[in-house]
C-alpha positions, -999 to +999 in steps of 0.1 A: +398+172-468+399+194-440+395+225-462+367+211-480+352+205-455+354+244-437+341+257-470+313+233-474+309+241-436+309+204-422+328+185-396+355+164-411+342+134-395+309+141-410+327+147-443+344+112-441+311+093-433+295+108-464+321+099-486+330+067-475+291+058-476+294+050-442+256+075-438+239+101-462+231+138-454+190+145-445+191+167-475+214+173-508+223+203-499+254+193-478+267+173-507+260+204-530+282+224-508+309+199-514+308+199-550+309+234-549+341+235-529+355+212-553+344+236-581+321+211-597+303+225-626+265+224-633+265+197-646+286+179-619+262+194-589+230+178-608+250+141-610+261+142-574+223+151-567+211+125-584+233+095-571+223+110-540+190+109-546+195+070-559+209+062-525+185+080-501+149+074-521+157+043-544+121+039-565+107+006-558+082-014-582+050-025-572+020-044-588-019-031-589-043-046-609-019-071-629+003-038-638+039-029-623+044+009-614+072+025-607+073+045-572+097+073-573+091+099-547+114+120-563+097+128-588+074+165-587+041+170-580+028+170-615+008+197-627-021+216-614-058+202-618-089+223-618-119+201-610-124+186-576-124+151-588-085+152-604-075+172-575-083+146-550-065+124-570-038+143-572-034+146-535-039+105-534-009+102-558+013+124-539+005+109-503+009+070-512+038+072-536+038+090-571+032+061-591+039+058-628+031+028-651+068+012-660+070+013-696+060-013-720+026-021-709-012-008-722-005+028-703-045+035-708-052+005-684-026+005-667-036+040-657-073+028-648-062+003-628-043+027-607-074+048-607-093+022-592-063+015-563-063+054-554-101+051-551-098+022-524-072+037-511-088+069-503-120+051-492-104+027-465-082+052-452-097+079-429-069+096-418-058+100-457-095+116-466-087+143-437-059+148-444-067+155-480-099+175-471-081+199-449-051+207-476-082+213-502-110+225-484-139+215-512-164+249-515-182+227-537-222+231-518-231+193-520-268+179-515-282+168-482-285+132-492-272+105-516-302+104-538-297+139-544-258+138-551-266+116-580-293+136-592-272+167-594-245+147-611-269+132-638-283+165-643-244+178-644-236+154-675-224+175-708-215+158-740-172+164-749-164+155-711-142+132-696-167+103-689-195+127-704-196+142-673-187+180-669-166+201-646-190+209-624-200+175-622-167+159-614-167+189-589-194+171-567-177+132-572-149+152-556-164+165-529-187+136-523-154+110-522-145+133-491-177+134-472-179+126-437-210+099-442-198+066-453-231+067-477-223+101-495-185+084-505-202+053-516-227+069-538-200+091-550-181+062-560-210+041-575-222+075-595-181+075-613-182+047-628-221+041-636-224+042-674-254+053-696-279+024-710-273+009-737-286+022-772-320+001-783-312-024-811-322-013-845-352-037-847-367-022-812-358+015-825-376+010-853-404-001-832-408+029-807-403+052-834-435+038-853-455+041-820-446+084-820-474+097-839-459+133-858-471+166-856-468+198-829-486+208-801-506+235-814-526+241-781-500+253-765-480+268-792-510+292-797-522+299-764-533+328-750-552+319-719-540+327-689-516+300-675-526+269-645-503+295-625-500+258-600-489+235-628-464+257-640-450+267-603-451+223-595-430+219-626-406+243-615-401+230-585-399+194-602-374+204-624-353+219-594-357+187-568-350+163-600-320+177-609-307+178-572-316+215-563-336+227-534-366+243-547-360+279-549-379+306-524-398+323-542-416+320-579-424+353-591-449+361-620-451+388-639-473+401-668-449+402-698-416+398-708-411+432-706-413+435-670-395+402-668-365+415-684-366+447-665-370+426-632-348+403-640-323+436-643-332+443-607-324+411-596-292+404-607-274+400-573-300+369-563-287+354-597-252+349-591-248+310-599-261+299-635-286+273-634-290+247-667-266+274-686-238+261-707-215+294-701-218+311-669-222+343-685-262+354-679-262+389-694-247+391-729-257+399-761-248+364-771-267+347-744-294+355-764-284+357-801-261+333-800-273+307-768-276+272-765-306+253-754-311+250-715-292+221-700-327+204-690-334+198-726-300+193-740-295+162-714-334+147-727-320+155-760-290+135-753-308+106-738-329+102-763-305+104-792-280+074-769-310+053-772-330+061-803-306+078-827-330+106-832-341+140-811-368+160-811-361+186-841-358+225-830-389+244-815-415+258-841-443+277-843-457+316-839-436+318-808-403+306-816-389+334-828-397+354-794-366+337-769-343+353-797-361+387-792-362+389-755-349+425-755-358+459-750-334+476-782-332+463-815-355+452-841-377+435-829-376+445-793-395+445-762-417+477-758-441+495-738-472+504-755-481+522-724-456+533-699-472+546-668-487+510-668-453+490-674-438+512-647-467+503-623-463+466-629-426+466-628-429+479-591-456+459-581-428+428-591-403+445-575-421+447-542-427+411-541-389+404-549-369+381-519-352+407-497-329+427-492-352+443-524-332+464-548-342+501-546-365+513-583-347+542-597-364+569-613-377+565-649-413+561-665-401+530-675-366+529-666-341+533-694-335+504-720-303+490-722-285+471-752-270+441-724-307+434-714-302+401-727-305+370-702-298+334-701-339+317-696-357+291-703-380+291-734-415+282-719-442+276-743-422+288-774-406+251-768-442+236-771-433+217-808-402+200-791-420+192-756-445+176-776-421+155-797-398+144-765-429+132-747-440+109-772-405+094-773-406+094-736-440+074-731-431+051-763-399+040-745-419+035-716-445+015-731-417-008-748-403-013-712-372+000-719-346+013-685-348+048-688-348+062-652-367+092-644-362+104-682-406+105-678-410+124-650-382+149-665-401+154-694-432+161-676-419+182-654-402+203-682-434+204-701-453+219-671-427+245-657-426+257-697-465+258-707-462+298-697-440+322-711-406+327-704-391+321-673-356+334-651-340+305-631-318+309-600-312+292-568-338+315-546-358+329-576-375+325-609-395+351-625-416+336-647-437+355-678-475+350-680-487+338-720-493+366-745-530+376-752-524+378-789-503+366-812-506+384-844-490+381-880-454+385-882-436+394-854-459+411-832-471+395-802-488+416-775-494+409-735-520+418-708-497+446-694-500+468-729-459+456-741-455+439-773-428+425-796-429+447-828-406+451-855-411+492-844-418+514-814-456+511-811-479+538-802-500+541-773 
């Protein structure tokens, strides 16, 4: 024993406790030593560690919400999670024992019920949400009040999710579960496990659907006034404080898509966080040819189809084809029928852009570039689908059916779009002013001299 002990570099009195079981070493590795000084295989070491393990952290059973778990401290730290919601979980599991439902019972409840303990847990328990909080530091930029939170978590909700609700949405539960105001946790809370209402029974579908009178909104499909600049700028800013947003700085208008796309070029540092975009890629070639409809419609889409079973169907009209075409290469494209007047207007934009401005470089206009393509919105190109949606919206109103702000959503959306195309970001949106004439085919011509032609024009 005595040389056993030298080479696993322990007293022989501390030897004896430990294997009389008279106490048990702080760690394994003392008991490792001895196996390897008894020339204990691989196999052996992991056995010793384990019955040490048995003896120092025996698991222990406990109940929650009719279900037994198994606590086993031993066990590791699981895998990684990405969105802020799982992770604070995560960090609940690991601080009030790593349970895991014993076997033999409905694991999928099981697991909710253990959710739902973590969640109290981590509620009732200050010093656990600062402790969590520090080891995770959530970036996540949260909204000023509770109202807000939930409005930026509805707006958040993508169809495929856990719970419907996206990454970027679970994101925010996260970081609202760890708020400092009691009021921010409890909204957080009440916002997880709020569900959707329920779909309208066949007879009352049947019902609003008879009330929605068909046809487009050819008014606005076709027009080629000049826009209520103030509608359009109030539904922007609608759209932005009912999805949870602070209203960005500054709305910026310009005379054609041409510019826009050009300005929006300039401004790509002030458009570093993708608003209502499915990818967070904004400049692509597939954004455009290949994009999905701006999250503000998809979620009224979605909405509507939950309770009615049906959507409005896919923009139409003269001007639908244009949100495809919003380039300046390729046919059709973007051009300048008259550049010395497209170069003007571009810098008359780009003086009114927040600061720090981006500097114009040289070119009469500046040089087209195949990944001029952006994520926007479709404004009144989307005026056969607006149309639709707010006949579903008001008939579902009428019938006195719980549908939220779904209304003011829609009417909001309908105002920020009855112009042309417009940029989103957190400080800016540029915003295109309606075409002075559409003509047949493709071409479709604005105040600045640029058109959409199948072919470079001539001046």
């Amino acid at each position: 024993m005595f040389l056993v002990a030298v080479r696993a570099r322990l007293w022989p009195g501390t030897l004896q406790r430990y294997l009389t079981g008279e106490s048990l070493p702080p760690t394994a590795a003392p008991l490792e030593a001895i196996g390897i000084a008894c020339g204990a295989n691989e196999w052996q070491l992991n056995a010793l560690v384990e019955a040490w393990s048995q003896q120092k952290h025996p698991p222990i059973e406990v109940r929650h919400g009719g279900f037994v778990f198994r606590d086993d401290r031993r066990s590791g730290p699981g895998n990684p999670v990405e969105d802020m919601y799982h992770r604070v979980l995560h960090q609940v599991w690991v601080r009030t024992g790593q349970l895991t439902p014993v076997t033999g019972q409905d694991a999928v409840a099981a697991r909710a019920a253990l959710e739902v303990w973590q969640l109290d847990r981590l509620l009732a328990d200050r010093k656990l949400r600062d402790g969590i909080r520090k080891a995770l530091a959530p970036d996540v930029a949260l909204p000023p009040d509770p109202d807000a939170l939930e409005r930026r978590v509805a707006a958040e909700i993508t169809v495929g999710y856990e719970r419907g609700r996206s990454p970027r949405a679970l994101d925010l539960i996260g970081a609202g579960l760890l708020h400092p105001q009691e009021a921010m946790r409890t909204r957080a809370l009440a916002i997880l496990s709020s569900e959707p209402p329920p779909p309208l029974s066949g007879a009352d579908r049947v019902a609003v659907l008879a009330t929605v009178a068909s046809g487009v909104a050819t008014d606005l499909a076709e027009a080629t006034a000049p826009a209520d600049r103030d509608l359009v700028n109030d539904g922007i800013r609608a759209c932005y404080r009912l999805a949870g947003l602070d209203e960005p700085e500054t709305i910026l208008w310009v005379d054609s898509p041409y510019v826009g796309v050009l300005l929006r070029r300039l401004a790509a540092p002030l458009y570093d966080i993708a608003l209502w975009s499915r990818t967070d890629r904004q400049r692509d070639v597939g954004v455009i040819e290949f994009r999905y409809p701006d999250d503000l419609r998809e979620r009224i889409d979605r909405e509507l189809q939950n309770l009615l079973g049906t959507t409005p169907d896919r923009p139409t009209g003269p001007l639908a084809g244009l949100v495809h075409n919003l380039t300046l290469t390729g046919r059709p494209s973007l051009v300048a029928t008259d550049p010395v007047r497209a170069r003007q207007a571009l810098e008359d934009a780009a003086a009114r852009l927040p600061k720090p401005r981006p500097v114009l470089a040289a070119g009469d206009p500046p040089p087209a570039h195949r990944y001029d393509r952006y994520f926007h919105l479709d404004g009144q190109a989307n005026a056969s689908w607006i149309s639709r949606a707010t006949r579903l919206a008001e008939a579902l109103r009428a019938a006195g059916t719980p549908i939220g702000d779904l209304p003011e959503r829609v009417a909001a959306y309908r105002d920020a779009n009855s112009a042309g195309p417009w940029w989103p970001s957190p400080r800016l949106v540029i915003v295109c002013e309606r075409p002075t004439e559409i003509g047949p085919g493709p071409e479709i011509r604005w105040a600045d001299g640029s058109a959409l032609a199948d072919r470079p024009t001539e001046a």
